[in-house]
C-alpha positions in Angstrom: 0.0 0.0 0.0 1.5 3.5 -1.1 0.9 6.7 0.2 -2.0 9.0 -0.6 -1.6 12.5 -1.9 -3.8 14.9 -1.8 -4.5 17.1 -4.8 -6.0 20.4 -3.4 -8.7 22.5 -5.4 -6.9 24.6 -8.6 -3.6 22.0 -8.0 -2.1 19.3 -9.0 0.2 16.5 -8.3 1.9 13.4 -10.2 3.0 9.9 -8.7 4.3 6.6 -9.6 3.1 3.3 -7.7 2.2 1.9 -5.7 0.9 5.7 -4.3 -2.7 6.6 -4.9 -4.0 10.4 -6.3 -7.0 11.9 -4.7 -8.9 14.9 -4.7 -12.0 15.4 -3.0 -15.2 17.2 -3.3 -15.2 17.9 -7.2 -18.6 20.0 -8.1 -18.4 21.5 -11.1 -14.5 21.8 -11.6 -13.0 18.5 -13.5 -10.3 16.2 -11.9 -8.2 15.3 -14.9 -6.0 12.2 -14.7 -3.1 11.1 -17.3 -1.8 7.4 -16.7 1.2 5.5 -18.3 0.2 1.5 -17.9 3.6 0.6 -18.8 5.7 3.1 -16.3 2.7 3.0 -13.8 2.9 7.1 -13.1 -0.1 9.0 -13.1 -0.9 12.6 -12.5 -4.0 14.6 -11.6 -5.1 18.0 -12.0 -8.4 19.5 -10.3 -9.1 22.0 -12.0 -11.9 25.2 -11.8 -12.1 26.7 -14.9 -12.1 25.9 -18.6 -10.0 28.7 -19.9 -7.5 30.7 -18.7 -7.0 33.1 -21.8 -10.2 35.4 -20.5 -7.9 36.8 -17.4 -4.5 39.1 -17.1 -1.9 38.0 -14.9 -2.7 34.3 -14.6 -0.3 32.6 -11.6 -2.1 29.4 -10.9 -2.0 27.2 -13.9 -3.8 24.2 -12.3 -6.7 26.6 -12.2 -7.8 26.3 -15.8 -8.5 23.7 -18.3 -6.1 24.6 -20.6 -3.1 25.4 -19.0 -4.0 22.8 -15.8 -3.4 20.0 -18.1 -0.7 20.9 -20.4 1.3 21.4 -16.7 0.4 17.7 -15.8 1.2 16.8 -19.4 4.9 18.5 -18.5 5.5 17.1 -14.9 4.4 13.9 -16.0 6.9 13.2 -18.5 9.4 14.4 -16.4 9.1 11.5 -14.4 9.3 9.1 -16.5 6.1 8.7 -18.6 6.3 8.4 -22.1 3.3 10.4 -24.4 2.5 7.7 -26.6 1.3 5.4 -23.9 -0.8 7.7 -22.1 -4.3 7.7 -21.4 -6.9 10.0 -19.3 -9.3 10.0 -17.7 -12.5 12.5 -16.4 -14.7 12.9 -13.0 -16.9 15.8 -11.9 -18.2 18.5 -14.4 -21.2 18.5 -12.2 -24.3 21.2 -12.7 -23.5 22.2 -8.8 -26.8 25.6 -9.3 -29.4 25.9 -11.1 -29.2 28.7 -13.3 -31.3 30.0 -16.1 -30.2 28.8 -19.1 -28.4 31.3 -21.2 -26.0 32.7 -18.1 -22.6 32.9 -19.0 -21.8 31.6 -16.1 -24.4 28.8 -16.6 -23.1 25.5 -17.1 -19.2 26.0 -16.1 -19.3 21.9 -15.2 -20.0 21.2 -18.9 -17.1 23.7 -19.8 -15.0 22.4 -17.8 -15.5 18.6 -19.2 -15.9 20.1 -22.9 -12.5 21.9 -22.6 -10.3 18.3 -21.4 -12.0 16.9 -24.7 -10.5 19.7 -26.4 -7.2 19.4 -24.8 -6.6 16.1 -24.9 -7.2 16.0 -28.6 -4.5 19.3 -29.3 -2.2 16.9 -27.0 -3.3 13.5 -29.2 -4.4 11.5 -25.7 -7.3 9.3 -25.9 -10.0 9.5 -23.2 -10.8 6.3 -22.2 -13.4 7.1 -19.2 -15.4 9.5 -18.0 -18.3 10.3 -14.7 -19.4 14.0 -15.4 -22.3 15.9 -15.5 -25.9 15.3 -13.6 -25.8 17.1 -10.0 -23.7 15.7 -7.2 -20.4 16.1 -6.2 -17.8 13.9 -6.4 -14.3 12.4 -4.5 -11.5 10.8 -7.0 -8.5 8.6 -6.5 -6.3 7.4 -9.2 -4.3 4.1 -8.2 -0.9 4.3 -10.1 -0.4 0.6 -9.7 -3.6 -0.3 -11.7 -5.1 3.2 -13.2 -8.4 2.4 -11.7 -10.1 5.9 -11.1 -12.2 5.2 -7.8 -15.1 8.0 -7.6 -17.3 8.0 -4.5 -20.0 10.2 -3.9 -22.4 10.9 -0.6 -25.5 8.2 -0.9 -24.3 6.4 -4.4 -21.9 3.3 -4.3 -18.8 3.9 -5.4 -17.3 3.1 -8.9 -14.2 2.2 -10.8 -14.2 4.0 -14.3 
């Protein structure tokens, strides 16, 4: 049994095995994970926000979308993982308020899970899984022995995607 890091809110953290990944309470922001199956590293990002080209002066990466997961893309590698092998995968994205339809604001879960797609198909990394959407919040851990992505939320049984 490894050791389990936490991955805090707009952060994000890579491993090898046998430790586990974890972030918890994902609403609408999206925990990302890359995984080499050969290497057995794996990284995670929790991020908030799709995009971070709408605000000056950004100084948290893992924040957005698109910077959060080129940063895991970079940090991964470094330890080891090799591009060609990895795959990713998606949890949260949630609807967390109900908001009237055409609010920019509106449906940041669904932004959030649109811009990974987006990403990962600049980066050329197949998403193999994904639990997003509907209206609960959600808690992640990515074994880097195995790549299972555990997601457990309040009142619903837990599942490995």
């Amino acid at each position: 049994m490894g050791e389990l890091i936490k991955v805090g809110m707009a952060d994000l953290k890579v491993a090898k095995a046998p430790d586990t990944l974890t972030t918890l309470g994902l609403g609408s922001c999206i925990g990302l994970t890359l995984y080499d199956p050969v290497k057995k590293v794996g990284g995670l990002v929790h991020y908030m926000l799709p995009d971070s080209t709408k605000l000056k002066n950004n100084t948290n990466i893992a924040k957005f979308g698109d910077t959060g997961i080129r940063e895991l893309l970079k940090q991964i590698l470094a330890i080891g993982a090799n591009q060609r092998r990895l795959v990713s995968k998606i949890a949260g994205g949630a609807c967390m308020f109900e908001t009237s339809g055409l609010s920019s604001i509106g449906n940041v879960g669904a932004r959030n899970a649109e811009q990974a797609k987006l990403v990962l198909k600049q980066l050329g990394i197949p998403l193999v899984a994904e639990d997003t959407g509907l209206n609960y919040g959600r808690t992640v851990e990515l074994d880097c022995n195995t790549g299972d992505f555990l997601i457990k939320s309040v009142g619903k049984s837990s599942k490995v995607i």
